[in-house]
DRENDO-1510 file (C-alpha; in Angstrom, 1 decimal, always signed):
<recs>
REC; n; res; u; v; w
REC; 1; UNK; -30.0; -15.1; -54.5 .
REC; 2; UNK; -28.9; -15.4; -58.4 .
REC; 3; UNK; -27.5; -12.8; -60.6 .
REC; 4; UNK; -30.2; -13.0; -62.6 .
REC; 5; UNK; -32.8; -12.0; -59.4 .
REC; 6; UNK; -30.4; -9.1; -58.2 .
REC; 7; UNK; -30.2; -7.9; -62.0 .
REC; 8; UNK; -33.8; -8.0; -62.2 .
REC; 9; UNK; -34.1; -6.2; -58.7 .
REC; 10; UNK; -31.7; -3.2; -59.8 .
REC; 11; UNK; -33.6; -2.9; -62.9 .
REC; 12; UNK; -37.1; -2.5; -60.9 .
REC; 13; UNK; -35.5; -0.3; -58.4 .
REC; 14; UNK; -34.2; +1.6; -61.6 .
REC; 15; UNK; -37.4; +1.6; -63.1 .
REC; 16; UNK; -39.1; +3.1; -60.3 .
REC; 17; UNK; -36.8; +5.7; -59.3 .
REC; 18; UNK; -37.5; +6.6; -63.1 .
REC; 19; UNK; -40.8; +6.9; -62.8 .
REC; 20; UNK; -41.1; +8.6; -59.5 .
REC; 21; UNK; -38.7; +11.6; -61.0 .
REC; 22; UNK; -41.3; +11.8; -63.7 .
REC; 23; UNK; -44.4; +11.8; -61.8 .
REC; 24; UNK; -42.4; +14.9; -59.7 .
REC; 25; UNK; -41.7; +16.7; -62.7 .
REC; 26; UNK; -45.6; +15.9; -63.8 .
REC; 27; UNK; -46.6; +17.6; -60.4 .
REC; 28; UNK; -44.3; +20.5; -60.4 .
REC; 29; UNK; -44.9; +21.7; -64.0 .
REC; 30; UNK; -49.0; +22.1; -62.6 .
REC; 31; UNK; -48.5; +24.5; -60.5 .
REC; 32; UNK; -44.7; +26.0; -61.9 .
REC; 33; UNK; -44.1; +27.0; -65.5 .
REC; 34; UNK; -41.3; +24.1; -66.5 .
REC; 35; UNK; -38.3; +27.0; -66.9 .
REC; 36; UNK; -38.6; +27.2; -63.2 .
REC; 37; UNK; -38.5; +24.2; -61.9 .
REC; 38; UNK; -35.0; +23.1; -60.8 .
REC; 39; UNK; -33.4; +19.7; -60.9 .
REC; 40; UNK; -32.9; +19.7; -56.6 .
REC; 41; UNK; -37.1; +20.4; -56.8 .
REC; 42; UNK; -37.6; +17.5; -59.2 .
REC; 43; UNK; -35.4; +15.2; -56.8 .
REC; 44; UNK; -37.3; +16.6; -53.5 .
REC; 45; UNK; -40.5; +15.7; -54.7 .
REC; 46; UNK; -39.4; +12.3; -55.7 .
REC; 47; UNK; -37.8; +11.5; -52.7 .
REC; 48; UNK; -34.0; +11.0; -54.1 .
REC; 49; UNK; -30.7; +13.0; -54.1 .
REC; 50; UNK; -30.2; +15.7; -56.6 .
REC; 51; UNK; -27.2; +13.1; -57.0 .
REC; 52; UNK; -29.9; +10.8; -57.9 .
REC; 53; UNK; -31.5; +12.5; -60.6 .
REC; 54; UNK; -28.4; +13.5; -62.5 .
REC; 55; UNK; -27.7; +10.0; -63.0 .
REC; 56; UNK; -30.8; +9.1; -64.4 .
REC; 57; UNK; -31.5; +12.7; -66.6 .
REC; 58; UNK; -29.0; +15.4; -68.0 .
REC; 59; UNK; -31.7; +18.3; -67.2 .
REC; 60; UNK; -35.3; +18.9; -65.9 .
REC; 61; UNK; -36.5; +19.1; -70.1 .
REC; 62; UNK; -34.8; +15.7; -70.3 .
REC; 63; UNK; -37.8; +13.9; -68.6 .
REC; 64; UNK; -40.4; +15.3; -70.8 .
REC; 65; UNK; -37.9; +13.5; -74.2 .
REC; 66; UNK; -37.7; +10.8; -72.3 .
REC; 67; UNK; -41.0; +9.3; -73.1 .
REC; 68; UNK; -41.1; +9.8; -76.6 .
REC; 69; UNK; -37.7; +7.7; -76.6 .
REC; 70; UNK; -39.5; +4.8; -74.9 .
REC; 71; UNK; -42.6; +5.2; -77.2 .
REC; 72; UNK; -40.2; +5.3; -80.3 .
REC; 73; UNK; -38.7; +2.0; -79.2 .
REC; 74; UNK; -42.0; +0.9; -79.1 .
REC; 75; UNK; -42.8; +1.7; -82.5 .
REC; 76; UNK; -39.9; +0.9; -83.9 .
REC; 77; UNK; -40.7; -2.8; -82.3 .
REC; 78; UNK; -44.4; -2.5; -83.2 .
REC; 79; UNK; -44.0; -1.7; -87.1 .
REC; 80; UNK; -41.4; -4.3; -87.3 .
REC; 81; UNK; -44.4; -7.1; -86.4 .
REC; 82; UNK; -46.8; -6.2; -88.7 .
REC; 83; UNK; -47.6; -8.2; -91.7 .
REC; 84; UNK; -46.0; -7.0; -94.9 .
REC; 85; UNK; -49.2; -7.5; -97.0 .
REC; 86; UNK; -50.9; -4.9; -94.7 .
REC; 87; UNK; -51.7; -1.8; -96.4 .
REC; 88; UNK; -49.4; +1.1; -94.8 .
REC; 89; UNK; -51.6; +2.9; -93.5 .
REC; 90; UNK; -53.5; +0.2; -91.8 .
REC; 91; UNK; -50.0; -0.7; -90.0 .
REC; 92; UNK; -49.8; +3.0; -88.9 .
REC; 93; UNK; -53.5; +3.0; -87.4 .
REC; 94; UNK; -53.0; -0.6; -85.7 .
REC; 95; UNK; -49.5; +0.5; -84.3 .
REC; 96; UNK; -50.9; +3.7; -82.9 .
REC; 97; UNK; -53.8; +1.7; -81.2 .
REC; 98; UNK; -51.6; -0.9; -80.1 .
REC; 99; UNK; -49.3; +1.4; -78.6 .
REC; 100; UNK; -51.3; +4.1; -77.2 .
REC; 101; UNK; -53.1; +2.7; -74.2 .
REC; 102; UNK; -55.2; +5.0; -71.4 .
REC; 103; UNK; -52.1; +4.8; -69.6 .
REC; 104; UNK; -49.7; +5.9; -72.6 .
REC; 105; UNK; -51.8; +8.3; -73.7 .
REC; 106; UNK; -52.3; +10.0; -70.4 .
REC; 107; UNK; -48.8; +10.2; -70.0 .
REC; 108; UNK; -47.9; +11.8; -73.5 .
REC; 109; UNK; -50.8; +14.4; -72.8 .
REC; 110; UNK; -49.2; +15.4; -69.8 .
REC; 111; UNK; -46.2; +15.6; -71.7 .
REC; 112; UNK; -47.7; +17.2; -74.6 .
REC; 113; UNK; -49.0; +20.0; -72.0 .
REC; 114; UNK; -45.9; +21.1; -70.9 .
REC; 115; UNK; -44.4; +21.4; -74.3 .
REC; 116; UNK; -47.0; +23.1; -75.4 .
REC; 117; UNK; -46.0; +25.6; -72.4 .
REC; 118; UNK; -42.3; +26.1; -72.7 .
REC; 119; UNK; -40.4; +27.0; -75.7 .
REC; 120; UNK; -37.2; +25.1; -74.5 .
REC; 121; UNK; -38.4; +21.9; -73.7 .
REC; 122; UNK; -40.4; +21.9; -77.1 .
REC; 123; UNK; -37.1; +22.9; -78.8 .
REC; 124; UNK; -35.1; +20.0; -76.5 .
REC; 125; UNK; -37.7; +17.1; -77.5 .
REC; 126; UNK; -38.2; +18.1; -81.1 .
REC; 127; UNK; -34.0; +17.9; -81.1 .
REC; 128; UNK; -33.7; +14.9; -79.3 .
REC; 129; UNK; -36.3; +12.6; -81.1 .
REC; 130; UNK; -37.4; +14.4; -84.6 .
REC; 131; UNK; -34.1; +12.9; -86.7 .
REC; 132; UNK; -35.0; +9.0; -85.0 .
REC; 133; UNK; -38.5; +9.6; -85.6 .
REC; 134; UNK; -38.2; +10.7; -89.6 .
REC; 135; UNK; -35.1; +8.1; -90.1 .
REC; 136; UNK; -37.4; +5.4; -88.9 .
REC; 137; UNK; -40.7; +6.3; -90.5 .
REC; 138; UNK; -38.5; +6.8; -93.7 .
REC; 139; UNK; -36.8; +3.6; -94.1 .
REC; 140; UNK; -40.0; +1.5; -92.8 .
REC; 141; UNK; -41.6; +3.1; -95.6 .
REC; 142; UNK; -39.4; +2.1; -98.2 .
REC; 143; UNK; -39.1; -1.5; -97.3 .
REC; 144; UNK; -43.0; -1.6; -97.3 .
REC; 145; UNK; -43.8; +0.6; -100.4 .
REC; 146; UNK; -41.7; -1.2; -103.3 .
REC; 147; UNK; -40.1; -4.4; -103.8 .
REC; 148; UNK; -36.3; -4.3; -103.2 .
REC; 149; UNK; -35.8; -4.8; -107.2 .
REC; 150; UNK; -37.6; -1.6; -107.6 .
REC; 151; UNK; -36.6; +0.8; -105.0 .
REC; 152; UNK; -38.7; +4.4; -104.3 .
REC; 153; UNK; -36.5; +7.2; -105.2 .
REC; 154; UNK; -35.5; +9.5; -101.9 .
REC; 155; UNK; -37.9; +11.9; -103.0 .
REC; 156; UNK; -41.1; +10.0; -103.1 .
REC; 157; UNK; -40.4; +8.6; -100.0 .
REC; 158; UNK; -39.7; +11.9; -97.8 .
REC; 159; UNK; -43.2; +13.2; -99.8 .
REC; 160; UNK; -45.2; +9.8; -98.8 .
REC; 161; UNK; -43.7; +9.4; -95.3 .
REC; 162; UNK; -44.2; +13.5; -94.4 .
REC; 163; UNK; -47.9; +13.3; -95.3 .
REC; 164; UNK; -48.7; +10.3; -92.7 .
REC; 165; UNK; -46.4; +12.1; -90.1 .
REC; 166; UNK; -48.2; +15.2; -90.7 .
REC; 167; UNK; -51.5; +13.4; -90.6 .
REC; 168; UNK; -51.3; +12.2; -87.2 .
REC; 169; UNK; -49.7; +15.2; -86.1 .
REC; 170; UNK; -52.9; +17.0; -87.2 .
REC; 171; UNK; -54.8; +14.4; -85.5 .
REC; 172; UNK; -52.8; +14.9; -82.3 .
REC; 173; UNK; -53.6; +18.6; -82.2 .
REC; 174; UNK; -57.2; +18.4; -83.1 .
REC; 175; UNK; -57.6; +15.4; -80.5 .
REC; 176; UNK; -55.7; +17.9; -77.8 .
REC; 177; UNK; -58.1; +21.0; -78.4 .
REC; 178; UNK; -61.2; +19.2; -77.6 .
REC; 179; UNK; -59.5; +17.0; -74.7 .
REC; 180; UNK; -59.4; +17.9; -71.5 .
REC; 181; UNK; -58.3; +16.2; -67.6 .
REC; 182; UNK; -57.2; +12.9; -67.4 .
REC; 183; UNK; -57.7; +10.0; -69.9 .
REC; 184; UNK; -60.4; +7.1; -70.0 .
REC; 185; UNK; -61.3; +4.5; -72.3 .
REC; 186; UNK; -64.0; +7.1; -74.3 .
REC; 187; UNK; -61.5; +9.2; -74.7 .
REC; 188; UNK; -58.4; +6.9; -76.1 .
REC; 189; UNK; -61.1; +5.9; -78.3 .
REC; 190; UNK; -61.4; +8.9; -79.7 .
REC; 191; UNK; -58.0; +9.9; -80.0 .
REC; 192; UNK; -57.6; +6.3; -81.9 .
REC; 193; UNK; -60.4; +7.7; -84.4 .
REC; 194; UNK; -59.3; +10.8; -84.9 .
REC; 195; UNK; -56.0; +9.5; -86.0 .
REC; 196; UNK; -58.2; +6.8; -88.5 .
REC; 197; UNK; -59.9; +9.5; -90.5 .
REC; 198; UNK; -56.8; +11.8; -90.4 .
REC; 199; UNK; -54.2; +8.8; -91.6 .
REC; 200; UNK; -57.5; +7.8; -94.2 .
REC; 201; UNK; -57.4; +11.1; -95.7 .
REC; 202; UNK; -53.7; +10.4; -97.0 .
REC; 203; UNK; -54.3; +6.9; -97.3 .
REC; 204; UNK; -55.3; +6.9; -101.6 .
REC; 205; UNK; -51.8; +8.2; -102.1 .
REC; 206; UNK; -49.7; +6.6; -100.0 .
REC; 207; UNK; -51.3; +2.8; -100.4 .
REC; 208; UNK; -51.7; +3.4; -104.1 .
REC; 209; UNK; -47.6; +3.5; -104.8 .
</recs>
């Protein structure tokens, strides 16, 4: 057996033992608000070692931030592929479809849910991702927006790169209050709209700098 294959074995096992602590915490928080959940009945319901779970998360609220770490790699990856011709706003629309799959999707409603239901893990996942998420959207946008011999000033880029974060944030809400149970194709496809005509509403302003 080669290094590589036991590497790639320990990385599966990882990833697994990952996932299985989140689909716990999924199935806990339906039937227990999330501030009583404990870490040793996360790592029951996944099979491991209370051990076990403190390697792979600091607290129970640390499994609901970690999926919007993973999707902000995703992003971050995403936005970096897109063809610098491409209007801004069409990047932000084809990133969020690209990304956002029935899977995805389903999973960051589930999280989504549960912030919406606790206080501290909405507080815990704003802190742990909001400063990545407005440092990335900020300097992507002033790459794309001007010409390195005529940089944006700070200002116009915090305005321009608040209103498309705010218009998929509306989109998100909107989507959630007329979405209910699990995911499908329909409804991806509507979430995927609803963010269009939100991001299209900001679009004249931002794409016209």
């Amino acid at each position: 057996m080669t290094f590589q294959s036991v590497a790639g074995r320990r990385a599966a096992n990882k990833a697994r033992t990952r996932s299985a602590l989140c689909e716990a915490l999924f199935a806990l928080i339906e039937e227990t608000p999330l501030e009583l959940v404990t870490a040793e009945q996360v790592a029951d319901a996944a099979g491991v070692s209370r051990r076990t779970f403190f390697n792979y998360f600091p607290s129970v609220e640390a499994i609901l931030a970690h999926g919007s770490e993973e999707i902000l790699d995703e992003v971050r990856a995403a936005l970096a592929g897109r063809p610098t011709a491409e209007p801004l706003t069409e990047s932000i629309v084809a990133v969020v479809e690209d990304i956002f799959t029935v899977d995805r999707l389903d999973e960051s409603v589930r999280v989504w849910r549960a912030i919406e239901l606790s206080p501290a893990a909405a507080r815990y996942a704003l802190a742990v991702t909001s400063d990545q998420v407005v440092a990335l959207a900020e300097s992507w946008a002033r790459e794309r927006l001007a010409p390195p011999d005529r940089p944006l000033d700070a200002l116009t880029v915090s305005v321009l790169t608040s209103a498309a974060m705010s218009a998929f944030e509306a989109a998100r809400l909107d989507w959630l209050s007329r979405h209910n149970g699990r995911v499908n194709a329909r409804s991806r496809r509507d979430f995927i709209e609803t963010v269009r005509r939100a991001v299209a509403l900001v679009a004249p302003a931002i794409d016209s700098t």
